[in-house]
C-alpha positions as CSV (number, residue, x, y, z in Angstrom):
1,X,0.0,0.0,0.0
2,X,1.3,3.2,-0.7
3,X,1.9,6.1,1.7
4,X,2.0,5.6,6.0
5,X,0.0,3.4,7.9
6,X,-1.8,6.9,9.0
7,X,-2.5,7.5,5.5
8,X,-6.8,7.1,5.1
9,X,-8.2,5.0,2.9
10,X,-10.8,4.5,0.4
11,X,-12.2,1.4,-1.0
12,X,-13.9,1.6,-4.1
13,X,-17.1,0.0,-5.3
14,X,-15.1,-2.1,-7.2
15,X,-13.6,-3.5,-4.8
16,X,-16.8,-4.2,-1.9
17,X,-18.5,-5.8,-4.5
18,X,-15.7,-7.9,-5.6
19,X,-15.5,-8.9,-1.3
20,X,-19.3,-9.8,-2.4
21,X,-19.3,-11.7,-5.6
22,X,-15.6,-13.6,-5.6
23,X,-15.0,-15.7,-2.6
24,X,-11.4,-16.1,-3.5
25,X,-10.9,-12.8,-3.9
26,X,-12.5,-12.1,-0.2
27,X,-10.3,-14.5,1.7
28,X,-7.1,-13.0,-0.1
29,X,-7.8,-9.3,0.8
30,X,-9.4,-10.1,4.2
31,X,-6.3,-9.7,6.4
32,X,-5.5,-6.2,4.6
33,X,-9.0,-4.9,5.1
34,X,-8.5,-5.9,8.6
35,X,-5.1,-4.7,9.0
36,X,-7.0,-1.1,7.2
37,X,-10.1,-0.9,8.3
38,X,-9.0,1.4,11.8
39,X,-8.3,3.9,8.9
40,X,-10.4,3.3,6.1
41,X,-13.3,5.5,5.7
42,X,-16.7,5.0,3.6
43,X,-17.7,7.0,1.2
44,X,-21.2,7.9,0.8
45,X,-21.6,7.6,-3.1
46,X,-20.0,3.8,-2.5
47,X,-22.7,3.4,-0.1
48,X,-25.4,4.7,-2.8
49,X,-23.9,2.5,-5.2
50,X,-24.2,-0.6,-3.3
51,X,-27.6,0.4,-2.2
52,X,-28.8,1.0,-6.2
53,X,-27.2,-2.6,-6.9
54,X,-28.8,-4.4,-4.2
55,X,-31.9,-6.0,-5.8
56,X,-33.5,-7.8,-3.2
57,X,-33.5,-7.8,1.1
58,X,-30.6,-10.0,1.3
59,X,-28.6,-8.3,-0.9
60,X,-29.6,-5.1,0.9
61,X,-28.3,-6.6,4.2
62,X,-24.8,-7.5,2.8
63,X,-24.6,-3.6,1.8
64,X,-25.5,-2.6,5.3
65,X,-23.0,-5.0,6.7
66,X,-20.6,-3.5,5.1
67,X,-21.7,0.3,5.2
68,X,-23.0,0.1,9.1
69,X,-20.0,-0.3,11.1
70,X,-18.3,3.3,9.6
71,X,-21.3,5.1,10.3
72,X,-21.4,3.7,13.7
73,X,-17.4,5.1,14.4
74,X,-18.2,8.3,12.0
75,X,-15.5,7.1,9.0
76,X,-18.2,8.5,5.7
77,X,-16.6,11.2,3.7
78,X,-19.8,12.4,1.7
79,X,-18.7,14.6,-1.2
80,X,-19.2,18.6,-0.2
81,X,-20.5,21.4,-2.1
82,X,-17.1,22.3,-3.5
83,X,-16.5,18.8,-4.2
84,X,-19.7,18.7,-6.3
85,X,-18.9,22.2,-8.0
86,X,-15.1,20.8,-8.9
87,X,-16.6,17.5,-10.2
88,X,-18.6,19.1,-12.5
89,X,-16.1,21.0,-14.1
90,X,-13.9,17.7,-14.0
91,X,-16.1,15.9,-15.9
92,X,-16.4,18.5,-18.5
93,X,-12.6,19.0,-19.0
94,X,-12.8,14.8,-19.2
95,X,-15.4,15.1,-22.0
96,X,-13.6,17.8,-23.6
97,X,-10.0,15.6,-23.6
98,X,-11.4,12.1,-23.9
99,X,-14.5,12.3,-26.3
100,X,-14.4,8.6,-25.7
101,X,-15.5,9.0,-22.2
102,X,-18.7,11.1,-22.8
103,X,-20.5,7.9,-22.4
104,X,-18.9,6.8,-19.4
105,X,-20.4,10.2,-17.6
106,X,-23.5,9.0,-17.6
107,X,-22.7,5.2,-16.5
108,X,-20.5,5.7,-13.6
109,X,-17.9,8.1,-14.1
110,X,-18.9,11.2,-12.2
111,X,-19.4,8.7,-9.6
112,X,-15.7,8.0,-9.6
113,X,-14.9,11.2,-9.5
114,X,-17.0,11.9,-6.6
115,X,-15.7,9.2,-4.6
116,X,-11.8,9.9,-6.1
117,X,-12.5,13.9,-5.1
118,X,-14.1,12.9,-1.7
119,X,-11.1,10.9,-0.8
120,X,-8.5,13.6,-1.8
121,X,-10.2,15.9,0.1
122,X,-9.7,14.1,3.4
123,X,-6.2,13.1,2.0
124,X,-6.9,9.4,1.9
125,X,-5.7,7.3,-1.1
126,X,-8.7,5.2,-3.4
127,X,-8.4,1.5,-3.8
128,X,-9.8,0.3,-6.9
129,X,-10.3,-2.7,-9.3
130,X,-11.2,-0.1,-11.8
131,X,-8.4,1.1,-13.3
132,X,-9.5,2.6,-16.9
133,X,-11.9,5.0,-14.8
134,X,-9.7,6.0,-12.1
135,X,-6.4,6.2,-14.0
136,X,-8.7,8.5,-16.8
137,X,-9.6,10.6,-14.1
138,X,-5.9,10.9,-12.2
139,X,-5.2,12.5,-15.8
140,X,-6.6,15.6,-14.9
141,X,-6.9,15.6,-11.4
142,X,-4.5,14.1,-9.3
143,X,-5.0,12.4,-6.1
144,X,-3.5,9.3,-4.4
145,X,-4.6,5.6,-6.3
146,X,-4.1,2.3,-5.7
147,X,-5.6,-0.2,-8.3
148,X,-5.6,-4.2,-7.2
């Protein structure tokens, strides 16, 4: 991991649903998110994304399981005003450089840079499995990234 161990941390959609949906991929990363977790912090749009992908009560209750214990301690970085204002104009300058990724804005993307703007703000580095997003959007706004 890069940085401190006091450096914050981030996880990405990516990578709760990947704790979700790959077994093997949950038992390899469980004694890092344990090792992490005292300074990990949730961010709310993760928490909305799980929440829209959760068809059904049980799926629902995984979500919570994994959103509930950082609200309990008061780890959620929720993206501010200035963080919505900046990620406005980041998608724009995205859309502008990367034509490609006008799509992507409306599937996801200003998501990412919500969560990746959130993060810097509170100087914690994002963990991702999604590289192409993150790594488009380190391109024009820089802020601390690991992708697993």
């Amino acid at each position: 991991m890069e940085g401190s161990l006091t450096t914050r941390v981030v996880l990405d959609t990516s990578v709760y649903v990947a704790i979700l949906r790959d077994a093997r991929f949950a038992r390899n990363f469980r004694s890092r998110y344990e090792a992490e977790v005292p300074r990990t912090y949730m961010s709310s749009v993760v928490v909305q994304e799980l929440l829209a992908g959760a068809w059904g009560a049980r799926q629902r209750r995984q979500a919570e399981y994994l959103y509930r214990p950082f609200e309990r301690v008061g780890r959620v970085v929720a993206p501010t005003h200035r963080v919505w204002k900046e990620a406005g104009l980041l998608a724009a300058r995205i859309a502008e450089r990367e034509p490609a990724a006008r799509s992507k804005l409306r599937t996801g993307l200003l998501n990412d840079i919500l969560i990746a703007l959130s993060a810097r703000s509170i100087g914690a580095t994002v963990v991702t499995r999604n590289r192409g997003d993150f790594q488009l959007i380190q391109a024009v706004a820089p802020f601390r990234l690991e992708v697993l």
